[in-house]
C-alpha positions, 0 to 999 in steps of 0.5 A: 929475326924470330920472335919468341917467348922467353923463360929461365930455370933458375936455381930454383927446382924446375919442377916448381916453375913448371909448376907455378908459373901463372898462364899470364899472356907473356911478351916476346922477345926478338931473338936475333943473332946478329941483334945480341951480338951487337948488344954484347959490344955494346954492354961488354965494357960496362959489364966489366967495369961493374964486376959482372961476367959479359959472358954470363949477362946477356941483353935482350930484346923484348917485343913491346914498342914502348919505352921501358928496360928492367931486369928481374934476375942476375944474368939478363937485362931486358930492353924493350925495342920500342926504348931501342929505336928512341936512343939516338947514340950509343952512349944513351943506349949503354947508359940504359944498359949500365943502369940496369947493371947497376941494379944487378951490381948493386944486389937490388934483385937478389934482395928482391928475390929473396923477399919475394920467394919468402912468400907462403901462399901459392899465388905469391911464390908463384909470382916470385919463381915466374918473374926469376924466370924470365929471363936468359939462360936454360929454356925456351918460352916463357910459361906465360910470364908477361915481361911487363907490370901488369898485375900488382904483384909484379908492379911491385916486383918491378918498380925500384924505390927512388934510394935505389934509382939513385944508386943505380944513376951513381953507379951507372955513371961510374961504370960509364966513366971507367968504359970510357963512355961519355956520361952525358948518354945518361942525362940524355937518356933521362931528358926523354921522360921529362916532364912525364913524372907530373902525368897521371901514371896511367898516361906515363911510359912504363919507364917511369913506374918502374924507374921513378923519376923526380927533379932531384933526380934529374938534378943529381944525374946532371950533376954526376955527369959534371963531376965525372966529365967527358970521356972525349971522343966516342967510340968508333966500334960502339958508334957502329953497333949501336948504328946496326942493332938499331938499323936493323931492329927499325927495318924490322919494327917499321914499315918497309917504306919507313925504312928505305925512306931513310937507307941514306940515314945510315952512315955504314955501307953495310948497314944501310945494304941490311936494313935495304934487304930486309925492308925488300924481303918483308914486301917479298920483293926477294931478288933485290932483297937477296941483291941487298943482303949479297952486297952487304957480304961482299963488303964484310965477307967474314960477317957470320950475321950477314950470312945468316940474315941472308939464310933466314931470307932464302928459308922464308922464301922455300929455298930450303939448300941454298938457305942451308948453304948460307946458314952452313957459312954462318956457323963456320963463322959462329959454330958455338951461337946457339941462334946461328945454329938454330937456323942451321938446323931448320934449314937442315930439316926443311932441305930434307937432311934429317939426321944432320938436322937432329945433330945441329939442334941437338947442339943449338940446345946444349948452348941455350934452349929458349929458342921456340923455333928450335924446339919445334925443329928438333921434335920434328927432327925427333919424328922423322928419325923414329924416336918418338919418345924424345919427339914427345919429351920435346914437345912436351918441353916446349908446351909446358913452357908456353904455360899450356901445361894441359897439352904439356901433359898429354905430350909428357904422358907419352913420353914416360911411357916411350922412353927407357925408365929411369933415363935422364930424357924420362925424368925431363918427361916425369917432371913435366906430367908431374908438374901439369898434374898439379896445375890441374889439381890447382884448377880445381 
């Protein structure tokens, strides 16, 4: 598991969020093959039966323990893990996630966002494009976006009125109710934050200041869950993924001792041999973490994650050829999941196999370019071929993204003057010297 920083470039000129994305301290997210694909099973039915593209919206995880989902663009539904670990069936976690669906379905955030990048003044349509950018899609780290509330301008942006809370509890049912899911997940869900709604907001999760909660809601939900009734018996795939996003996301966000406390708490083989090697391989005890994870394969031998974890397990440990051997299964598995391939390419390049490393991260790119690690990679991959302009361009990229326009500049500088003028790569460079040259200007 990585943690990275996330930013989208929306329809919305990328110059202009290069521009005025406000070096804000941003959240992380967790970026995990193996944790979003196990999302995807989970969100795929309910993203169907709500009109939207499975393929096109993704779900991720953001690194904050406390409870809380949003969504502030039409291709991504944030969960933070600290909401994850406190689920404690599928059906509640896709309740969260058809909830959310909701608000994209429903066109709560386009109006939003068109509201929003109305603004005149800089702050403000600052403030817009940011929060349309955080989220998946073209890029790599967030320009200092905080994916949480923490100016009122995006408490604002954030925080949905009760009309549409309740639209999105109606609608989320309905979606759960067509998936075949048990709608009682949602009412579930909601009993958590019972009560909080009486506490001073300080003291509330940040669920509930951008969910607002109320007893007539509580009262409407259970009575959408008894109209629509039980769907009968649960899902035995969505009872497994959930068990394994979980399961792992726990191993990783809790201490080792928590977690092998607790192994027989899993009910798959599979999962339980996961979580194992990876509480092993954070107390860096390698061998029964590599046991663990060998285990693991040898029941799902045709599991590209499995094969990844155990990549990721060898690089971390300096085993740089058998980690891009695992890493070299995994992507005959999955050759198109651009995080797969991202390890791939690191292992490549810490193997010493330069040129197949470029390769490898070139793609990874291609598919999704908001992978910190990869950018990283690839600039390094750049230098050690001898085409410094791109290692330049990349680096420049991967700062801008980070919010540090500055360092963003010299890098871009460098660049233009590197690369063949007029080339696509010397406009990526063009638009990142122009856009820290006017942060500076904006300073003053």
């Amino acid at each position: 598991m990585v943690f990275h920083l996330v930013f989208r470039l929306t329809s919305i000129p990328a110059l202009l969020i290069w521009l005025l994305a406000a070096p804000l301290q941003a959240q992380g997210l967790l970026r995990d093959a193996d944790l979003e694909y196990g999302l995807k099973q989970l969100a795929a039915p309910l993203l169907s039966a709500a009109g939207l593209n499975p393929s096109r919206v993704k779900v991720l995880v953001v690194n904050d323990s406390s409870l809380n989902a949003f969504v502030v663009s039409n291709d991504a539904i944030f969960l933070h893990y600290g909401l994850i670990n406190q689920m404690t069936s599928a059906p509640m976690l896709q309740a969260v996630i058809a909830h959310e669906a909701a608000h994209i379905a429903n066109g709560h955030i386009t109006r939003r966002m068109t509201n929003l990048s109305s603004a005149r003044t800089a702050s403000g349509l600052g403030i817009a494009l940011a929060v349309a950018a955080a989220a998946a899609g073209a890029g790599s780290a967030a320009g200092g976006i905080a994916l949480g509330t923490q100016t009122s301008a995006q408490a604002r942006f954030f925080k949905h009125t009760r009309a549409e809370e309740a639209a999105a509890d109606q609608s989320g049912i309905r979606y759960m109710k067509a998936a075949g899911i048990d709608p009682q997940g949602m009412a579930d869900v909601l009993d958590i934050f019972r009560g909080q709604e009486v506490l001073a907001e300080t003291r509330q999760d940040p669920y509930l200041r951008s969910h607002p909660l109320s007893r007539d809601r509580f009262r409407a939900v259970e009575g959408f869950v008894a109209a629509y009734g039980n769907t009968g018996e649960p899902n035995a795939d969505a009872a497994y993924w959930f068990a394994r996003v979980k399961g792992k996301l726990s191993a990783y966000t809790r201490s080792p001792k928590w977690t092998l406390r607790r192994l027989k708490e899993t009910p798959y083989a599979d999962v339980r041999l996961l979580r194992e090697a990876i509480a092993e391989h954070r107390q860096s005890r390698t061998k029964q973490a590599l046991r663990a994870i060998d285990a693991a394969i040898a029941q799902r031998p045709n599991d590209p994650f499995l094969h990844d974890q155990r990549g990721q397990i060898l690089l971390e440990t300096r085993n740089f050829q058998a980690a891009a051997a695992a890493y070299g299964r995994a992507v005959q598995l999955a050759p198109n999941d651009a995080l797969v391939l991202s390890g791939y390419g690191g292992a490549l390049l810490a193997a010493g196999d330069i040129n197949r490393a470029r390769q490898v991260l070139e793609k990874a790119r291609t598919i999704d370019f908001r992978d910190g690690s990869m950018l990283r990679d690839l600039s390094v991959a750049y230098a050690k071929s001898g085409q410094t302009g791109m290692a330049a361009l990349v680096t420049a990229e991967r700062y801008a993204l980070t919010g540090r326009l500055d360092d963003a500049g010299i890098h871009a500088k460098r660049a233009v003057g590197l690369l063949p003028t007029g080339s696509g790569s010397w406009q990526r460079a063009q638009d990142v010297l122009i856009a820290s040259e006017r942060a500076a200007k904006r300073r003053r």
